[in-house]
N, C-alpha and C positions, 0 to 999 in steps of 0.2 A: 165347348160350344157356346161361349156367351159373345154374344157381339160386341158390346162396347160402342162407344159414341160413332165410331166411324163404321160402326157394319160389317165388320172382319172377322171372322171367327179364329180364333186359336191364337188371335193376337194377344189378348190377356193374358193367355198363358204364356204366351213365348215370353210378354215382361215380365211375371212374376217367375217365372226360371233362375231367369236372369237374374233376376235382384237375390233369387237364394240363392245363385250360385254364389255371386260377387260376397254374400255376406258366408260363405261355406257351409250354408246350411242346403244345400240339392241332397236330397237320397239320388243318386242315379238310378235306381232300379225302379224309380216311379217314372223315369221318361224314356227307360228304351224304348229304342226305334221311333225316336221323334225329332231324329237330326234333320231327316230327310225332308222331315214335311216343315221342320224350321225354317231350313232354307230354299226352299221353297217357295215360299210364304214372304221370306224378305225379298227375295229376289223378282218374285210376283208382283207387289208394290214397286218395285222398280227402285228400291235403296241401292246403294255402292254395297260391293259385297263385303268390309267391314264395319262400316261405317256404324249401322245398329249397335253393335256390340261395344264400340269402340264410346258413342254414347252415352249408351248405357252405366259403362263402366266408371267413365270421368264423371258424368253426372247424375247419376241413380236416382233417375226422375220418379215424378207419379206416374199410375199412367195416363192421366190425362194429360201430364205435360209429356209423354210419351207421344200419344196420339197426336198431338198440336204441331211435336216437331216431326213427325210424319209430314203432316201438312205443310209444313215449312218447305221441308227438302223436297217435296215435289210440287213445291207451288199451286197446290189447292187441293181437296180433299178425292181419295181416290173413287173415278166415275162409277155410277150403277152399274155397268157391264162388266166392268174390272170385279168390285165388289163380287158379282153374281158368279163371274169366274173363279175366283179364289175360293169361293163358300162351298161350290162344287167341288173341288181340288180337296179341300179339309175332307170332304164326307167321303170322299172318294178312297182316300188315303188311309181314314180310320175304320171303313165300315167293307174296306175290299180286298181280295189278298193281292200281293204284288206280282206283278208281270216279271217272265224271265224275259231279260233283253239280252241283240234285240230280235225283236219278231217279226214276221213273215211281214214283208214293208214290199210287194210286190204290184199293191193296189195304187203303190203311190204314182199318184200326174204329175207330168211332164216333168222328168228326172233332172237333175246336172250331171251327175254323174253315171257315165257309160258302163258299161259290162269290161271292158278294158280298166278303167277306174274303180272295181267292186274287186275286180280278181287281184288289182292291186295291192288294194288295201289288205284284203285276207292274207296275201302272201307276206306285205310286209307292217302290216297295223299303221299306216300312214296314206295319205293320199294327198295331193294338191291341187286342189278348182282355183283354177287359172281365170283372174277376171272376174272375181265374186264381184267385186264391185269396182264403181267408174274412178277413174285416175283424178276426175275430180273430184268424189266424193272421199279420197285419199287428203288430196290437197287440203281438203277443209278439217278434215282430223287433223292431218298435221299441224295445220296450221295454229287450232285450239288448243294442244300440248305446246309447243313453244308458248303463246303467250304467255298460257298458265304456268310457265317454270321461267317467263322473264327471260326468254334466250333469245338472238339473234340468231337464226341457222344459218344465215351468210357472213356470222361473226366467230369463229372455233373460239375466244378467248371467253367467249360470253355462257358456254358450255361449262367451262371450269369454275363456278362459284361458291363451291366449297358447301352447298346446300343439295344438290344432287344429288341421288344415288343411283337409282335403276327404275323403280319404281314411278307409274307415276299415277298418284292417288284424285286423278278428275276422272269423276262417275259420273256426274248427267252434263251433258251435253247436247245440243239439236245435234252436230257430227258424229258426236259419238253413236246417241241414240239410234241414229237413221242407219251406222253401220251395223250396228245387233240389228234391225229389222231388215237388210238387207233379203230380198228374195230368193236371190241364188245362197246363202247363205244357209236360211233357214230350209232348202229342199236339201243340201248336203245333208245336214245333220237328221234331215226327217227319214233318208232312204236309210243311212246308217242304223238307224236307231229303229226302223219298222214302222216309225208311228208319225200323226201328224200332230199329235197331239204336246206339243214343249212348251217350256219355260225357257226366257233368256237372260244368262246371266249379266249381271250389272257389273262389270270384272271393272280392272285396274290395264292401265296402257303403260309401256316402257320406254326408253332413252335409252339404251345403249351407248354409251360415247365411246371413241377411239382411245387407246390406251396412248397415256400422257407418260413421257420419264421413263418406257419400260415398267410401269406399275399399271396390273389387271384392274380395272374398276370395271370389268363385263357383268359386274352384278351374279346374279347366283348361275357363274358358267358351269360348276359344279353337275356331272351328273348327278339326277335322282329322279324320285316321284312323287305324284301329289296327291296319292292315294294310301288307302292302306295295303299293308302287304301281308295281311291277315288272308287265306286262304279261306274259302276261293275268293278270287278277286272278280267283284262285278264287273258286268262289262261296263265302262264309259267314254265317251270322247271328250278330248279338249280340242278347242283350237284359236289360232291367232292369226293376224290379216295381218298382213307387212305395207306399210303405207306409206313406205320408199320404194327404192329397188334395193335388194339386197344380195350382195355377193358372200362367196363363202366367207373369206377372211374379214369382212364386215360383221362378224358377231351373231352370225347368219341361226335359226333356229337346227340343234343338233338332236340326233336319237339313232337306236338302236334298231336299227328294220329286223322286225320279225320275231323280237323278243318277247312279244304275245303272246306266241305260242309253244315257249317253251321257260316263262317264268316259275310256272308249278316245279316242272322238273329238278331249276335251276335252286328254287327257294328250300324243296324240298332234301337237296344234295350239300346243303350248307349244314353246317357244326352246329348246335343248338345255343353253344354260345357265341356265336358270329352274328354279328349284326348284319342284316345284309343293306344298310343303309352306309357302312362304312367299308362297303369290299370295293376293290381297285375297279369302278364300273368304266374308266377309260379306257382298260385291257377288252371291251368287250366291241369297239371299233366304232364306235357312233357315229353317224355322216352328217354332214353338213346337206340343208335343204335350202337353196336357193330361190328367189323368186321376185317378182316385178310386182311395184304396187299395184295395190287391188288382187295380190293374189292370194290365197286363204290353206292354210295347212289345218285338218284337222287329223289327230294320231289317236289312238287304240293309249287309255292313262297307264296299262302298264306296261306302255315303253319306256324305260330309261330315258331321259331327255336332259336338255338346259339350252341356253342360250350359249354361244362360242365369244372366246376375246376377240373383240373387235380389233383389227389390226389396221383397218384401211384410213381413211382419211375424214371421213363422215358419219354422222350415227347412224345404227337402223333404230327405226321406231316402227312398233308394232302395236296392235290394238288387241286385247284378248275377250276372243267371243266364246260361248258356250250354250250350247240350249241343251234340254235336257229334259226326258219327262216326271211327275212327281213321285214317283213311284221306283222310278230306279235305285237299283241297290246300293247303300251305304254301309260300313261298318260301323258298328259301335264301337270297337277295340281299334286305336290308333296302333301299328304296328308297324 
């Protein structure tokens, strides 16, 4: 509970974690159940979602030169209201028990998504809001991934610079920013989830490029998940906004419909020494979800998923959003 120069609560603690951890001295039994409200907290502040850590670790500041480069990366120190929100958030977190999500989201105004789109989703843990946002406010995302990766989009040669991967690590952005605040965006995730109450996460955006030589560079086309698979699995959603158009064989995003509702069973029917992060999950038919810029996929996290090799001629680029509220369920046991 101690503030520190910037008014934050629980930020002290989060660097002094950090710095035991880096130096091997963390008990972990002194921080269960404090991922959630970690990140949280960073993502609250409005950091890139590695970026603290990533910090931290290269440079294992004070914290006052912690706090400073706070203020750095978000060009000037965060507002009284923001503050006043977070501080709520911490007390909230520590002093209340956690919500089962999600919850009864029936009060929520003016919906996006239809009763034809809820029945969807249950049925197959996926759904698509068509048109979260404007075809220009695509262009201008795009637009700020290319420069920041030095590419010509009407250049393919300028794609292959041997610096690329899949990944692409610009967090603040006015485009980016304005797409997490997006309206229709943020009511998807609220009827989801029951509540109107989220956080949005500060994620990472991707490049997909067309595969060059017959060699896959689709980045992690691999099914899998990005959750734990430690039983029971909370509920949560992810999702990503395509800010092309994007056809199947363009690398298009892939998953499992319906595997929600029957991971237990499926996790539970495995050999105790099977991994299930290594069983053949492309035997399990994952589909390809197409869709036109500005259109917004959020899926149920324990569906199998990945991105597909991009076959076609062009890359998709995608921007990955998440909101989410502070109290949702996390595992402590990565599994």
């Amino acid at each position: 509970m101690e503030a520190g120069g910037l008014g934050v609560l629980h930020l002290r603690r989060y660097w002094s974690k950090r710095m035991l951890e880096i130096e091997g001295r963390l008990d972990p039994s002194s921080v269960h159940g404090e991922y959630g409200l970690d990140f949280t907290l960073m993502q609250g502040l409005g950091l890139g979602i590695v970026e603290p850590a990533e910090y931290l670790f290269h440079q294992r500041p004070s914290y006052a030169e912690f706090e400073q480069w706070i203020v750095q990366k978000l060009g000037g120190a965060p507002d009284a209201a923001l503050v006043e929100r977070l501080n709520a958030m911490v007390r909230r977190y520590l002093e209340h028990p956690r919500r089962i999500y999600p919850i009864n989201g029936e009060d929520i105004q003016d919906p996006v998504l239809s009763a034809e789109d809820l029945a969807f989703w249950r049925e197959n843990g996926y759904v698509v809001l068509r048109n979260a946002v404007s075809a220009e406010d695509c262009r201008e995302a795009e637009s700020a991934i290319w420069d920041f990766l030095g590419m010509d989009p009407l250049n393919s040669e300028s794609w292959y610079n041997g610096t690329h991967l899949f990944w692409v690590p610009l967090f603040l952005h006015p485009a980016l920013n304005k797409n997490r605040a997006a309206p229709r965006i943020r009511k998807a995730f609220e009827q989801l989830w029951g509540t109107g109450d989220l956080w949005a996460s500060v994620d990472r955006s991707s490049l997909n490029r067309p595969e060059r030589g017959g060699i896959n560079i689709s980045g992690p086309s691999r099914i899998h998940w990005d959750v734990s698979l430690a039983l029971p699995i909370p509920f949560g959603v992810q999702g990503l906004l395509y800010l092309s158009d994007t056809s199947a064989e363009q690398g298009a995003f892939r998953c499992v419909p319906g595997f929600h509702r029957r991971i237990d069973h499926w996790l539970e029917e495995l050999p105790p020494e099977q991994n299930p992060r290594e069983q053949d999950l492309e035997s399990l038919d994952p589909v390809p979800v197409t869709g036109s810029a500005g259109d917004f996929i959020l899926w149920h996290h324990a569906l199998p998923h990945a991105s597909g090799r991009n076959l076609a001629h062009y890359p998709r680029l995608v921007q990955y959003i998440k909101l989410f509220p502070h109290d949702h369920g996390i595992h402590s046991v990565w599994k």
